[in-house]
N, C-alpha and C positions, 0 to 999 in steps of 0.2 A: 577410523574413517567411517564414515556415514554409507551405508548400505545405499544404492538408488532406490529400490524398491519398497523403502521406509517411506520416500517421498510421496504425496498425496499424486493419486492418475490423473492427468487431466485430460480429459475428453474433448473431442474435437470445439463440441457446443459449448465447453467451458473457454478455450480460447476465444472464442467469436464473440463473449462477453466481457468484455474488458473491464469493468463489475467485478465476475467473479476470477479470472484472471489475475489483476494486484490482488485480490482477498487471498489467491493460491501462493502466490509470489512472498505475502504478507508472512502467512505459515510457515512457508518455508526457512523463511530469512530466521523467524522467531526460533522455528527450531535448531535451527543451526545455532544458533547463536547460547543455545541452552547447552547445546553440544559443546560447544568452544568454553563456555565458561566453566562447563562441568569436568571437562581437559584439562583448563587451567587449573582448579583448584587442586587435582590430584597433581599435577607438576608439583605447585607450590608446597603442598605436605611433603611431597617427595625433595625439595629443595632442603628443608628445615631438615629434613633426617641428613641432608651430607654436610650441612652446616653444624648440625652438633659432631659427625661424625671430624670433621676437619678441625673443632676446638678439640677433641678427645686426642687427636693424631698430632694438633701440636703439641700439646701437652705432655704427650708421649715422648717427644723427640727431645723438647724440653727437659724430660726426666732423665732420658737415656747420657745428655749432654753432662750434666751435671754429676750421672755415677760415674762417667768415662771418668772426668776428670777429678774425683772424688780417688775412683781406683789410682790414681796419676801419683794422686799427692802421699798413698799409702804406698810408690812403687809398685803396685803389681798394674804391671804392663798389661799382662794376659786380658785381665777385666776391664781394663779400659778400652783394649781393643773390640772385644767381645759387646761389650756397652756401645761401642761407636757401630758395630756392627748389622746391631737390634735401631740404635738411630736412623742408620743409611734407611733399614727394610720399613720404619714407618716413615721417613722422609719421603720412600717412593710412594708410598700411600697416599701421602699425604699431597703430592703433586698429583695423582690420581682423583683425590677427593675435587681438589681444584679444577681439575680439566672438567670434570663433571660438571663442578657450580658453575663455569664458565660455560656452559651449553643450557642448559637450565637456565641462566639468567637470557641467554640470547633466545631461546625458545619462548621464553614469556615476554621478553621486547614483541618477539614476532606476532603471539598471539594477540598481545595486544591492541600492535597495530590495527591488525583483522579484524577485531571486536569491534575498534572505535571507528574501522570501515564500515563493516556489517551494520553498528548501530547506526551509522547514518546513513545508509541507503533505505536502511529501515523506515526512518524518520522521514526520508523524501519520498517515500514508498507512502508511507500512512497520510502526508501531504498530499501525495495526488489522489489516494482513497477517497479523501475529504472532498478535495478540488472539483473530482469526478462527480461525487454525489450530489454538493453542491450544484456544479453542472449542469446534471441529470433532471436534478426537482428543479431548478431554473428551467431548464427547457420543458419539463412536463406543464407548469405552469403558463409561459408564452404558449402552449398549443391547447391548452384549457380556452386560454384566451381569445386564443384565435380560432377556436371551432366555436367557439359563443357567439362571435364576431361574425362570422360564416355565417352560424343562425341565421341572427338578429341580420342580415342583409338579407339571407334569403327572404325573410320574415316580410322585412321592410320590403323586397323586391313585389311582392306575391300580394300586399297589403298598395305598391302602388297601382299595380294591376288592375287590381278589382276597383281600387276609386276611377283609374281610366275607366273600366269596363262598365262602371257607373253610370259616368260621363257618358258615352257611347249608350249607353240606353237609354239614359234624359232625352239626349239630340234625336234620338230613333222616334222615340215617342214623340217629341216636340213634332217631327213630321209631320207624325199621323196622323196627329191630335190638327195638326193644320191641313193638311190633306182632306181628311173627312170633315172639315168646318166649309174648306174650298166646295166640295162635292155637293155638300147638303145647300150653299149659296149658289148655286150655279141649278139647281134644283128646282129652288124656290123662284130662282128667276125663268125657268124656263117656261111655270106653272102661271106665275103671273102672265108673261108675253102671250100665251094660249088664251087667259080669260078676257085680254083686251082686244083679242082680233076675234073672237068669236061674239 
């Protein structure tokens, strides 16, 4: 069984990044899954050793059968019985070896199962990994975008500004420029009217 504290720690700040969060998730899944396969294999060695030990055990029984009735056909009783008796004791073995490969075979159904779960959670795991990053660089990009965009408005904003502000001091000066032509004509008229009455 897998120890918890084999498990990588995650830290508050590692949850709050869902980044690095499926990357932890990722790990884990992978380790486990190294775990489970590395389980299975020692089962399966351990399967073949009670698979030769069950042909050895028939073969046994098989042998035993055969001097029974071997003794039978010479009359002596004694050895045939004595022969069925050394049968019975690897027959029980041999129903023993059985029970065995019948848990073995359903323990690697099981793990199985597990494996082909794990590997595809895995798989939908390493999906959203992708999905995410995808995501990620998609939205870094739209905000590239639109802090550019931001700029170039404020730019634009600032740039119509000062053409107003332009504007506004043409017309300021168009005034003046009329103003003091007003000033200087009202001036010159007043200088004239003075030299015709004196």
């Amino acid at each position: 069984h897998r120890d918890l504290h084999s498990f990588p720690t995650r830290r508050s700040s590692d949850l709050e990044n869902p980044e690095k969060m499926i990357k932890l998730i990722i790990q884990e899944m992978e380790e486990t899954l190294v775990e489970v396969r590395s389980t299975a294999a020692k089962h399966i060695a351990e399967k073949k050793t009670v698979m030769r030990n069950i042909r050895d055990m028939e073969s046994r029984v098989a042998n035993w059968q055969q001097k029974a009735e071997l003794a039978l056909t010479k009359g002596r009783e004694d050895l045939a019985k004595a022969a069925l008796v050394e049968k019975q004791s690897c027959a029980q073995k041999l129903a023993e070896f059985n029970e065995e490969l019948s848990q073995f075979d359903e323990y690697l159904t099981a793990v199985q199962q597990d494996g082909q779960r794990l590997q595809e959670k895995l798989s939908e795991a390493k999906r959203k990994q992708e999905a995410y990053r995808v995501r990620q660089q998609s939205a870094e990009v739209r905000l590239k975008v639109r802090e550019k965009a931001a700029v170039h408005n404020i730019d634009e904003a600032i740039s119509k500004f000062e053409r107003y502000q332009q504007k506004i001091d043409r017309v300021e000066a168009e005034v003046e420029a009329y103003d003091m032509t007003s000033a200087k004509d009202l001036n010159s008229q007043d200088r004239k009217s003075t030299r015709l009455n004196s």
